[in-house]
C-alpha positions in Angstrom: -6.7 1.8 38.4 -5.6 5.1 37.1 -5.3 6.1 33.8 -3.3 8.9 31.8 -4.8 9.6 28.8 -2.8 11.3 26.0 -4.6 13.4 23.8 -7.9 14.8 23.2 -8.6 13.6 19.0 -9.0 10.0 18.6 -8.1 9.6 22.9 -12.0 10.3 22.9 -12.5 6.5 21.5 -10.8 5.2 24.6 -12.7 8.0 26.7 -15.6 6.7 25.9 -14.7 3.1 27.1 -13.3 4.1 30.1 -16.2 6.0 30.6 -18.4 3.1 30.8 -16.1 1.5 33.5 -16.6 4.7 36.2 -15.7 3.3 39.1 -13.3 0.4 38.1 -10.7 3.2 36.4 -9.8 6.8 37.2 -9.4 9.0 34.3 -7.5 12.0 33.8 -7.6 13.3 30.4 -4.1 15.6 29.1 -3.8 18.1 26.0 -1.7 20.8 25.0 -4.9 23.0 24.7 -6.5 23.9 27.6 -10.1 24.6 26.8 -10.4 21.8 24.3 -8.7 19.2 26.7 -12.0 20.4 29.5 -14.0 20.2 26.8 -12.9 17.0 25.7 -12.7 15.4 29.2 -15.9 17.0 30.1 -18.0 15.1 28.1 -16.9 11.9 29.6 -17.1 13.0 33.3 -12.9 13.3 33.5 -10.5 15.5 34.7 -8.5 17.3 32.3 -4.7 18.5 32.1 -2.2 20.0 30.3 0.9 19.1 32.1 2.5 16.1 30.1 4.8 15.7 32.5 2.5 14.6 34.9 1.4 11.6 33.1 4.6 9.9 33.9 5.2 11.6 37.5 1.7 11.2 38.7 0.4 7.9 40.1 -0.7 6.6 37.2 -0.7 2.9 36.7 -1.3 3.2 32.9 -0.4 5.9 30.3 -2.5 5.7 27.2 -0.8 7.5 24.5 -3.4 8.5 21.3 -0.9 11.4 20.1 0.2 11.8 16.6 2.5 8.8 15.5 5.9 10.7 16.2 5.4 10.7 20.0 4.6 6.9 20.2 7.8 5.0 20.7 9.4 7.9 22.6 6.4 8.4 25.1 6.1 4.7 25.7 9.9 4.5 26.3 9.1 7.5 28.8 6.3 5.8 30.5 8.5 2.5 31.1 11.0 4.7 32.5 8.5 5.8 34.9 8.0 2.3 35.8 4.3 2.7 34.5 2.5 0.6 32.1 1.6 1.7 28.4 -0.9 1.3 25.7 -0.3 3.5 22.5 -2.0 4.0 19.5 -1.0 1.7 16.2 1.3 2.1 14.5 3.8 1.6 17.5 6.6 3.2 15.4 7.3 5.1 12.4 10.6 3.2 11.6 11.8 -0.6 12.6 14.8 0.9 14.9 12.0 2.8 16.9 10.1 0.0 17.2 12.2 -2.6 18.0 13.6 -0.2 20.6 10.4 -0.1 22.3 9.8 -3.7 21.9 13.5 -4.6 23.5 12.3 -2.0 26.5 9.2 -3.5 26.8 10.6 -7.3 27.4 13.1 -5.9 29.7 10.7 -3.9 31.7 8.5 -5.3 34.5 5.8 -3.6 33.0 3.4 -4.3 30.3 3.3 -2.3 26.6 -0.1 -2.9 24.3 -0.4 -1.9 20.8 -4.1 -0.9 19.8 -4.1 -3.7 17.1 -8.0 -3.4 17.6 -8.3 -5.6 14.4 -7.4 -8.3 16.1 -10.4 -8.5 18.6 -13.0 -8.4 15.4 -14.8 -12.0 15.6 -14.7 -12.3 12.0 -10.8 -11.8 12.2 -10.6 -14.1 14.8 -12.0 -16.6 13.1 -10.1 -16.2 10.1 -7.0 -16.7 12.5 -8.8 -20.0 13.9 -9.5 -21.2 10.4 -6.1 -21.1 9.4 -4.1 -22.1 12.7 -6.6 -25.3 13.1 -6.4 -26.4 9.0 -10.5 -26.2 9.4 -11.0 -25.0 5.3 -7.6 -26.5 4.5 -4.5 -24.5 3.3 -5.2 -20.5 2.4 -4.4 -20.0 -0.8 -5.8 -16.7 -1.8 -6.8 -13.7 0.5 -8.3 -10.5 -0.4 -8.6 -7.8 2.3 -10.4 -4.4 1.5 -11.7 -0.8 3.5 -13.2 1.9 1.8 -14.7 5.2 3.7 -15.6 8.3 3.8 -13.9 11.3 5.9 -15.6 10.5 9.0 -12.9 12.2 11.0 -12.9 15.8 10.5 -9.4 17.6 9.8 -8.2 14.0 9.4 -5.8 13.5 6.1 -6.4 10.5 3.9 -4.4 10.6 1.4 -1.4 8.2 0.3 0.9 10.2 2.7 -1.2 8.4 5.5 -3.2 5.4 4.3 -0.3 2.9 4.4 -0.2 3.4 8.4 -3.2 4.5 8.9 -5.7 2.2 7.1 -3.5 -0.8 5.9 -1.5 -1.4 8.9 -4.3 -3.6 10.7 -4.9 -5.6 7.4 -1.4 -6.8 6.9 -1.1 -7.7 10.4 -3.7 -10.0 9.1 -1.8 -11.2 6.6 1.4 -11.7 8.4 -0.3 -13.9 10.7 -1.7 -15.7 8.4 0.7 -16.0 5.4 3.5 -14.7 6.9 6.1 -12.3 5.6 5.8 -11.9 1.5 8.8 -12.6 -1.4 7.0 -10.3 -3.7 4.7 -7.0 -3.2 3.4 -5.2 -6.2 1.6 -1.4 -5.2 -1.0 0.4 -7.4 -2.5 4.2 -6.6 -4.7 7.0 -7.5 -4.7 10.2 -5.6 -7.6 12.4 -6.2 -5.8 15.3 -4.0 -3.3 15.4 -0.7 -6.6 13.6 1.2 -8.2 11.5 -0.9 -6.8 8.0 -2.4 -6.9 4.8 -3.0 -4.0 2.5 -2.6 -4.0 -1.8 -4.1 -1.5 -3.7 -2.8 -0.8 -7.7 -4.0 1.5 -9.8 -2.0 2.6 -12.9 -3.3 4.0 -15.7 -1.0 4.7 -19.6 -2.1 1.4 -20.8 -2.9 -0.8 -18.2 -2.1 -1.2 -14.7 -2.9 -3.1 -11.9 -0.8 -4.4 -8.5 -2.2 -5.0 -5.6 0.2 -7.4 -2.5 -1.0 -8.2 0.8 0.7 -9.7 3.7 -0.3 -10.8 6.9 1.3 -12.3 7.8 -2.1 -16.3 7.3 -0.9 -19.0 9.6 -0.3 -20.1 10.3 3.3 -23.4 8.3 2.8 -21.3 5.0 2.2 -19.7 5.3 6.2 -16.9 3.1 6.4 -17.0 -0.3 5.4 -14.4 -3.5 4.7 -14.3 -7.0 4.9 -12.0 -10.4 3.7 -12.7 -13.2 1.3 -10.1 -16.2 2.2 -9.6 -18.7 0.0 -8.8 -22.6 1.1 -8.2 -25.3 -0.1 -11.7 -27.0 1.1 -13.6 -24.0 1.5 -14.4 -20.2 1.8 -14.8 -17.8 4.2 -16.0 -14.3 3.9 -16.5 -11.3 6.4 -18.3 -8.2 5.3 -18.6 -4.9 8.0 -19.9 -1.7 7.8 -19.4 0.9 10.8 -21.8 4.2 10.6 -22.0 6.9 12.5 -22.2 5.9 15.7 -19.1 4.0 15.4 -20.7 0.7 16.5 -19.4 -2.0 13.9 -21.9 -4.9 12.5 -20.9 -7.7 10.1 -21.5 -11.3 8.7 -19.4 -14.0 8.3 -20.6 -16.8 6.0 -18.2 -20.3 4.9 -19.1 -21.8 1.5 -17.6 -25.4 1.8 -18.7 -28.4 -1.2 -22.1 -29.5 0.3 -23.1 -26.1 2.3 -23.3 -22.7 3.0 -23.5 -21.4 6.3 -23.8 -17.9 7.9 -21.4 -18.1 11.0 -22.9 -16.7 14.7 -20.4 -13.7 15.5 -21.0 -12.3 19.3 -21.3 -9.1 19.6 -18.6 -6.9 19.8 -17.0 -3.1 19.7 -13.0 -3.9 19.2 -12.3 -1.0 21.0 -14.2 -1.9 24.3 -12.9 -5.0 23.1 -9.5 -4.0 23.2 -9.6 -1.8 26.3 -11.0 -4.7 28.2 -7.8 -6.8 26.9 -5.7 -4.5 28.3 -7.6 -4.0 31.9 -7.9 -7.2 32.1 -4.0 -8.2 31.6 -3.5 -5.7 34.5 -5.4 -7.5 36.6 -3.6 -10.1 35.7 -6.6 -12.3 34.4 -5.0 -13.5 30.6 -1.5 -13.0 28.7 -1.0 -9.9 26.9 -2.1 -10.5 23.0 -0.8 -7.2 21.9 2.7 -6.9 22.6 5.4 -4.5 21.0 7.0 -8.2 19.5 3.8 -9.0 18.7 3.1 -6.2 16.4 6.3 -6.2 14.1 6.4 -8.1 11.4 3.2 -6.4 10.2 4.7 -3.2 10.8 7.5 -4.1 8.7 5.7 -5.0 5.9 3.2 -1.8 6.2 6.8 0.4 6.2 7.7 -1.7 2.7 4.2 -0.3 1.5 4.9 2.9 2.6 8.5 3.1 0.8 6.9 2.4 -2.3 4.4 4.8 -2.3 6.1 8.0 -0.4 10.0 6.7 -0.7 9.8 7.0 3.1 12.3 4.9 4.8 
């Protein structure tokens, strides 16, 4: 299978899957700068490129598109029109028309789009969805969802200009999914400068309420860490992660129920190679596609809601 990869920053996550499946994908990386795209692609054993256009002319099965979030909906529409398949980078869009554009595209295409909602292949998360779609704790009634971390992404802004899309976008995909759209959001901040803030969110829905947190406030010894504490009727469940370094995630998951508590076995798991492998194998045409365009836009909806209230972007 060959792969276009778009873009040499966070495209390096993805390299480093792709990496580890030599032999079952083909790789070329493509930048706009030439000696940082060889560098980039050098590590990873790839071939490297800074002809675009040859993403979408080549004869590449799959364009993977990790370029800033103003090129996503227009390169995925380009890479449909090339009769190729596409994974981009969350968010899909940066407005509802673009989005739903790209998800109308995708269903009339005979090719397959994927969203990196990476989020959604964390075991603890997957549980969560489990939990509530099978009744096993009873009705969720309260959910609170936070991320705090450090700039472990040089060059990389966190401030309220990006932190809506960037780091609450995957947590109220959680909560769409598992409360649904809300009738009520209420949004606190605090901005210590242009890339560093903290944002609180509270959504209330009939008969529950969720609370999101993020913060990019932490020292560089705390790494990045987050988790969920979800609220049922009959029970509790809580996740807890932490992600150093080295990028390798590692978590717990416990339920608190009447009679017990009871630490929950999570399998192993990186939900990028997680994610990657999702989309291989939907190209081999092995399981459905759990990251489509339609898939992905209620969350987005609600994270562009967010957004309006903190930056008045529309």
């Amino acid at each position: 299978m060959k792969i276009a990869l778009l873009g040499t920053g966070f495209g390096q996550a993805h390299a480093a899957v792709y990496a580890a499946r030599r032999g079952e994908v083909e790789v070329v990386m493509f930048g706009r700068n030439p000696d940082k795209t060889a560098e980039a692609a050098g590590k990873f054993g790839f071939a490297s490129s800074t002809d675009m256009d040859q993403a979408f002319e080549g004869d590449f099965d799959l364009v993977d598109i990790c370029l800033p979030l103003p090129l996503h909906a227009e390169y995925v529409l380009r890479a449909l029109e090339a009769d190729k398949h596409a994974l981009v980078e969350l968010p899909l869009a940066g407005t509802m028309d673009d989005a739903r554009c790209v998800a109308e595209a995708a269903e009339r295409s005979g090719k397959q789009v994927f969203v990196d909602m990476f989020e959604r292949f964390i075991p603890a998360n997957r549980a969560l969805i489990d939990a509530v779609r099978d009744g096993t704790y009873g009705r969720l009634e309260q959910l609170t969802l936070w991320n705090r971390t450090a700039h472990l992404w040089p060059g990389v802004s966190l401030g309220l200009e990006t932190l809506p899309l960037e780091a609450m976008h995957s947590d109220m995909d959680i909560v769409t999914r598992t409360l649904g759209r809300p009738h009520s959001i209420d949004v606190a901040t605090v901005a210590r400068d242009g890339d560093n803030a903290a944002i609180e969110a509270t959504l209330r829905f009939d008969g529950a309420f969720a609370r999101d947190s993020v913060s990019s406030l932490m020292p560089m010894s705390w790494g990045a860490r987050g988790g969920y504490t979800a609220t049922f009727s009959d029970g509790v469940l809580e996740a807890v992660s932490s992600v150093g370094f080295d990028g390798k995630p590692s978590g717990t998951l416990t339920a608190y129920t009447a009679d017990a508590v009871r630490e929950l076995d999570l399998p192993p798991a990186d939900q990028y190679t997680a994610m990657i492998d999702h989309v291989l194998a939907c190209l081999r045409g092995e399981t459905d596609n759990e990251i489509a365009p339609a898939t992905v836009l209620d969350a987005l909806q609600l994270t562009l809601d967010i957004d309006h209230r903190i930056n008045g972007n529309t």
